[in-house]
C-alpha positions in Angstrom: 84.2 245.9 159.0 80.3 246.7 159.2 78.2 244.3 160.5 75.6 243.3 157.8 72.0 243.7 158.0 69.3 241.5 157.7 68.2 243.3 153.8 72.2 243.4 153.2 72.7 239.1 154.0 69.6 238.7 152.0 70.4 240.4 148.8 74.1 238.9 149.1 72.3 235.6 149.2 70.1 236.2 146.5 73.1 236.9 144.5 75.0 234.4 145.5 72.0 231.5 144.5 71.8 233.0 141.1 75.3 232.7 140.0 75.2 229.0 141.6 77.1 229.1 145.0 74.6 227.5 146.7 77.5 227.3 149.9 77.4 230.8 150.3 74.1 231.5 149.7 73.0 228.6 152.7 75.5 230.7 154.7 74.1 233.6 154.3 70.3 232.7 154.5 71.5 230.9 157.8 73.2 233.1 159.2 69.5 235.4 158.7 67.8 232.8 160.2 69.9 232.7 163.8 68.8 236.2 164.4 65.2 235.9 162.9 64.3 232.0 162.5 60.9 233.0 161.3 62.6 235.0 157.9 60.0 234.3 155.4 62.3 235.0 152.1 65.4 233.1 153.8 63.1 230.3 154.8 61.8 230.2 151.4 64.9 230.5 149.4 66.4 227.8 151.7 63.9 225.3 150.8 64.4 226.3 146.6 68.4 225.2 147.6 67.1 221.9 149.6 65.0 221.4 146.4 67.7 221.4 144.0 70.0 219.0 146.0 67.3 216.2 146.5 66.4 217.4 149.6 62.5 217.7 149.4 61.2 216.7 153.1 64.2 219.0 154.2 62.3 221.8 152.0 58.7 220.9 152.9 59.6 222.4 156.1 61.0 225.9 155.2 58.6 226.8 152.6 55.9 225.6 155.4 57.9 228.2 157.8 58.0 230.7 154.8 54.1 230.5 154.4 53.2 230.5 158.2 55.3 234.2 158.6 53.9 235.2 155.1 50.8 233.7 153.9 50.1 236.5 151.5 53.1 235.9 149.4 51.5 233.1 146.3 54.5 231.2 145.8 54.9 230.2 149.0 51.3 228.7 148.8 52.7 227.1 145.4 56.2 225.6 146.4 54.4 224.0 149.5 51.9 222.6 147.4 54.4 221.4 144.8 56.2 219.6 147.3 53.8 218.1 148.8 52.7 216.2 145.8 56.3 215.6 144.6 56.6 213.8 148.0 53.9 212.0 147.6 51.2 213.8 149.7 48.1 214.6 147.7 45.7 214.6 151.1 47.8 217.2 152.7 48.2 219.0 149.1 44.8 218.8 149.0 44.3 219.8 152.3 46.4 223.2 152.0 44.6 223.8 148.6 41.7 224.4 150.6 42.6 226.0 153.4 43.8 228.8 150.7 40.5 228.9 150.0 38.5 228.7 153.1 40.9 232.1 153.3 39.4 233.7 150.7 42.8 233.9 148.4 42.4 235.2 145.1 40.8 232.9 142.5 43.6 232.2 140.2 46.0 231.6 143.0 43.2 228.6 144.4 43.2 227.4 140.3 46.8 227.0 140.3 47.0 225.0 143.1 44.6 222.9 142.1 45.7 222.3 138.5 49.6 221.4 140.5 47.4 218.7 142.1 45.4 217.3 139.6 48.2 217.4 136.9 50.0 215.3 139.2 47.8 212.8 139.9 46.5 212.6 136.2 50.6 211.7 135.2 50.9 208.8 137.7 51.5 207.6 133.7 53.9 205.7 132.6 55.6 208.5 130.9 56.2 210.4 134.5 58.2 206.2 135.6 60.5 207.0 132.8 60.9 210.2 133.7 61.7 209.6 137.2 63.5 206.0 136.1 66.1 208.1 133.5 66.7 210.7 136.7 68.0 208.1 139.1 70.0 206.4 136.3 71.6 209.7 135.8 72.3 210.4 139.3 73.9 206.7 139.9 75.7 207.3 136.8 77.4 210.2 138.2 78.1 208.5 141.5 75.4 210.5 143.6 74.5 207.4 145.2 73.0 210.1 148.3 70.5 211.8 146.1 69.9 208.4 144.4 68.6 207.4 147.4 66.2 210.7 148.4 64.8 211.2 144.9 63.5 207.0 144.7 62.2 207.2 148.0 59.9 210.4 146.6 59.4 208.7 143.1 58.3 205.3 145.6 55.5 207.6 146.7 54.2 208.1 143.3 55.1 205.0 142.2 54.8 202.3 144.5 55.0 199.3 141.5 58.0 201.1 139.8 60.4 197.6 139.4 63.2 199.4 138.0 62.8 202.4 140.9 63.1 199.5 143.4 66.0 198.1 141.5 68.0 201.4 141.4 67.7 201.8 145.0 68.9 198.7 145.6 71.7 199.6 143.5 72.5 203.0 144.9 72.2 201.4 148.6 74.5 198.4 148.2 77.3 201.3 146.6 76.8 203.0 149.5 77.6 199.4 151.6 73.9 199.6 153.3 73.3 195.9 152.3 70.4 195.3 154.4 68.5 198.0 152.8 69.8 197.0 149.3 68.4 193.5 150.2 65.4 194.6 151.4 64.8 196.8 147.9 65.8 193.6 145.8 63.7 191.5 147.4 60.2 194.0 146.6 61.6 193.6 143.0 61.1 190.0 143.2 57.8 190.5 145.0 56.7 193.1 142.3 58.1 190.5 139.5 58.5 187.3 140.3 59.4 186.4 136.5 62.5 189.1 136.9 65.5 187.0 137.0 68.3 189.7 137.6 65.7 190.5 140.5 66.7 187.3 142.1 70.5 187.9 141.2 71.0 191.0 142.8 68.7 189.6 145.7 71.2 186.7 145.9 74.3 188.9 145.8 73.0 190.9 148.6 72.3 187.8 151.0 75.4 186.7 150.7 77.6 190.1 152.3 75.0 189.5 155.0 76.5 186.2 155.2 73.2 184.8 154.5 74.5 181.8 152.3 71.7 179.3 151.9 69.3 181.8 151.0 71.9 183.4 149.1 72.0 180.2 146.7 68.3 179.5 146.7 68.3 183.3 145.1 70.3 182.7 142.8 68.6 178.9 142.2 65.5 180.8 141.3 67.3 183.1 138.7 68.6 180.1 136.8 65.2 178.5 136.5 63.8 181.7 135.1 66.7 182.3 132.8 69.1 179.3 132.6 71.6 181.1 130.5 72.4 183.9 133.7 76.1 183.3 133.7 76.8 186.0 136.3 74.1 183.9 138.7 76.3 180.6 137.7 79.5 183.1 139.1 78.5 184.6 142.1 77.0 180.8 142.9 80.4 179.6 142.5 81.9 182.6 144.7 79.1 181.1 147.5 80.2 177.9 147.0 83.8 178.6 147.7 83.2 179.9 150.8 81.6 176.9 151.7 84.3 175.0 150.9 82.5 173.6 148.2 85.1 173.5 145.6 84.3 171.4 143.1 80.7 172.2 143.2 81.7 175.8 142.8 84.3 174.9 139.5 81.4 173.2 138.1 79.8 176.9 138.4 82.1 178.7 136.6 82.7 176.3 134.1 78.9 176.8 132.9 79.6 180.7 133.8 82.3 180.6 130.9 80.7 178.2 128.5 77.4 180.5 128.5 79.7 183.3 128.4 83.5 182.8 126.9 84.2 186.7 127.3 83.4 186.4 131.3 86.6 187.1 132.7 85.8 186.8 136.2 84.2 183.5 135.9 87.3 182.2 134.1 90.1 183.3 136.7 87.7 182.0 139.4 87.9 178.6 137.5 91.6 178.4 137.0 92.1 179.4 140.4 90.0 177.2 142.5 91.3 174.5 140.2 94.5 174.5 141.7 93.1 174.4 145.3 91.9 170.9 144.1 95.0 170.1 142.1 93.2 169.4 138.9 95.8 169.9 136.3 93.7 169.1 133.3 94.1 171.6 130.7 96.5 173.6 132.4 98.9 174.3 129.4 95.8 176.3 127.5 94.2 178.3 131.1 98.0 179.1 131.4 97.5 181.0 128.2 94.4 182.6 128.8 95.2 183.3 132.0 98.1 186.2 130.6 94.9 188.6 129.3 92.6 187.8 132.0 91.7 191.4 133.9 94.1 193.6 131.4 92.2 194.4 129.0 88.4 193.5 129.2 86.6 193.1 132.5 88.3 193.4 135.6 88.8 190.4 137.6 89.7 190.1 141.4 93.5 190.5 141.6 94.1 188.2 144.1 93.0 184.9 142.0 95.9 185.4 139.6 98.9 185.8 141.8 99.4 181.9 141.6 99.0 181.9 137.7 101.9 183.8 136.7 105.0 185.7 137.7 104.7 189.1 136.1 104.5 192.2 138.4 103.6 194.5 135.9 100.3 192.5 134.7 100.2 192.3 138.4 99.7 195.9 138.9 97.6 196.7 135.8 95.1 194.2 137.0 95.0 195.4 140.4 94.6 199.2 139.3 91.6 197.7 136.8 89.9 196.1 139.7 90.1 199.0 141.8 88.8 201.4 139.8 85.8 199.3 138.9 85.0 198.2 142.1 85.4 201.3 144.1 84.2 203.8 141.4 81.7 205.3 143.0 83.4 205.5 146.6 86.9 205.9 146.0 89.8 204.7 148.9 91.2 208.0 150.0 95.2 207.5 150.2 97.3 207.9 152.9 99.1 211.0 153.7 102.4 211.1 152.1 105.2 210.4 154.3 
C-alpha cells in the first residue's frame, strides 16, 4: 500500500471532520503533525476538534501554532482571538489584536477582531449566564460530567459571580467523586449567596464524604435556619447523625424529614430502620405497611435499610436495581466478565 502524503492525510482528514469522525480525523492530522509539527492547516483543524469537545486551552495552543507558521492566513488570527476571550483573556486578546495591526494586516481583518472583543465584553450580560448556565445543565444532563467541568471553568472566567455556574460544578465534580473540589465549589456558592440554602446543603453533603462531620452538621444547621422546611437537610442530618451513633437524635431528623415531606422515601426507610436499632416498636404495625412501597415505585431508597423490614426477594431486587441506577447514573459499575 502507498504511503500517504502530507496533501493526501490532510484532505482525508478534512473529509473525515466533515462527516463527524472526529477519531479519524485527530489520527490523521496527528499523524501530519509527527512528520511536520509546525503543519499550519493540521494545527489549525486540530484546535476546531479540541473546540468542539470542550477542549479550549487544549485549542488555544494549536491555533497559536497555526498562526506562528502562517500568520497570513485571517482565520487563524480570528480562532486565536475567539479563544482567547472565550477563555477569559481579553488582555492577551487584546494584545494579539494589536499586534495584527502593528503588522499592517488588512483593515477589515483588524475590525473583526476587535468587534470579537468588544462584543464579548459588552455580553458579560445576564443573557450570556443563561446561556452558559442552560449549556452546562445540558452537558450534566447527558452525563458529560468531563466537559461539565472544562466549559464552567471557561464560563468562571467570564463570570466569576455566576451562583448557579459554581453550583453545577460542584455537581459535575462530586459525580465524578472529586469531593474536595465539589466542596470547595459549594462553599464559593455560599460565599457568593449567603441567603442560598441548598448552597449550604450541598456544602453539608460534601463535608461529610470528607469525613468532616461537625462541619458537615453546622452546614446543614445553617440551611435550616434559612429555610426551615429543607427536608433533604433534616435527611442527610440524620444520615450524620447515625454515624455518630446518635440515634435517636438522628430519628428525630427524619421524622421532621417525613412530616415536611410525606412523599420522602428515603427519609422514611431511614426512620423505620434506625428505629429498630433502638427497639422502638411504636407504630410498627402502620411503617410495616408503608414500608412494602418504599423504593419500588417512587424515589429510590438505599437497599440495605429494608432487608430487616420484610422477607420478599423480589421487592428486594427491584429496589436494589432502583437505587443503582439512580445512584450510579452518571458512572455506571462495569460488570464482571462472564464466567
Amino acid at each position: 500500500m502507498a504511503k500517504l502524503t502530507l496533501a493526501d492525510a490532510l484532505k482525508l482528514g478534512i473529509e473525515a471532520q466533515k462527516t463527524g469522525q472526529a477519531q479519524k480525523a485527530d489520527g490523521y492530522y496527528t499523524s501530519i503533525l509527527k512528520v511536520k509539527p509546525d503543519h499550519p492547516a493540521a494545527n489549525y483543524n486540530l484546535g476546531v476538534l479540541a473546540v468542539s469537545i470542550g477542549k479550549p486551552e487544549q485549542a488555544l495552543g494549536l491555533f497559536e501554532k497555526a498562526l506562528k507558521s502562517n500568520p497570513s492566513v485571517h482565520q487563524h488570527w480570528l480562532r486565536c482571538v475567539s479563544t482567547l476571550v472565550d477563555l477569559g483573556k481579553f488582555d492577551d486578546a487584546k494584545e494579539l489584536a494589536q499586534k495584527a495591526e502593528n503588522d499592517n494586516l488588512p483593515g477589515d481583518l483588524i475590525q473583526k477582531l476587535n468587534n470579537l472583543i468588544t462584543a464579548q465584553t459588552i455580553t458579560g450580560s445576564q443573557n450570556s449566564v443563561q446561556e452558559a448556565e442552560y449549556e452546562l445543565r445540558t452537558l450534566y444532563d447527558q452525563g458529560q460530567l468531563t466537559q461539565v467541568v472544562s466549559r464552567a471553568g471557561v464560563h468562571i472566567k467570564r463570570h466569576p459571580e455566576a451562583v448557579d455556574i459554581w453550583n453545577i460544578l460542584g455537581a459535575a465534580y462530586e459525580g465524578l467523586g472529586k469531593i474536595k473540589e465539589a466542596a470547595e465549589a459549594f462553599k464559593k456558592v455560599t460565599q457568593l449567596s449567603p441567603s442560598y440554602a441548598d448552597g449550604y446543603g450541598n456544602l453539608g453533603v460534601t463535608l461529610r464524604q470528607q469525613g468532616k462531620l461537625e462541619q458537615a452538621i453546622n452546614a446543614h444547621k445553617k440551611a435550616l435556619a434559612l429555610n426551615p422546611d429543607f427536608a433533604e437537610a433534616y435527611n442527610n442530618m440524620g444520615v450524620i447523625l447515625v454515624e455518630q451513633e446518635k440515634l435517636e437524635e438522628a430519628i428525630e431528623a427524619f421524622k421532621k424529614a417525613v412530616t415536611l415531606k410525606p412523599e420522602y422515601a428515603g427519609a422514611h426507610a431511614q426512620m423505620i430502620h434506625q428505629k429498630q436499632h433502638i427497639c422502638d416498636w411504636s407504630n410498627r404495625t402502620q411503617e410495616l405497611a408503608s414500608a412494602a412501597k418504599l423504593g419500588i415505585k417512587a424515589t429510590a431508597v438505599p437497599p440495605f435499610s429494608m432487608l430487616s423490614l420484610e422477607d420478599n426477594p423480589e421487592r428486594h431486587l427491584l429496589r436494589s436495581q432502583k437505587y443503582a441506577a439512580e445512584k450510579f447514573k452518571h458512572d455506571p459499575l462495569s460488570l464482571p466478565a462472564p464466567l
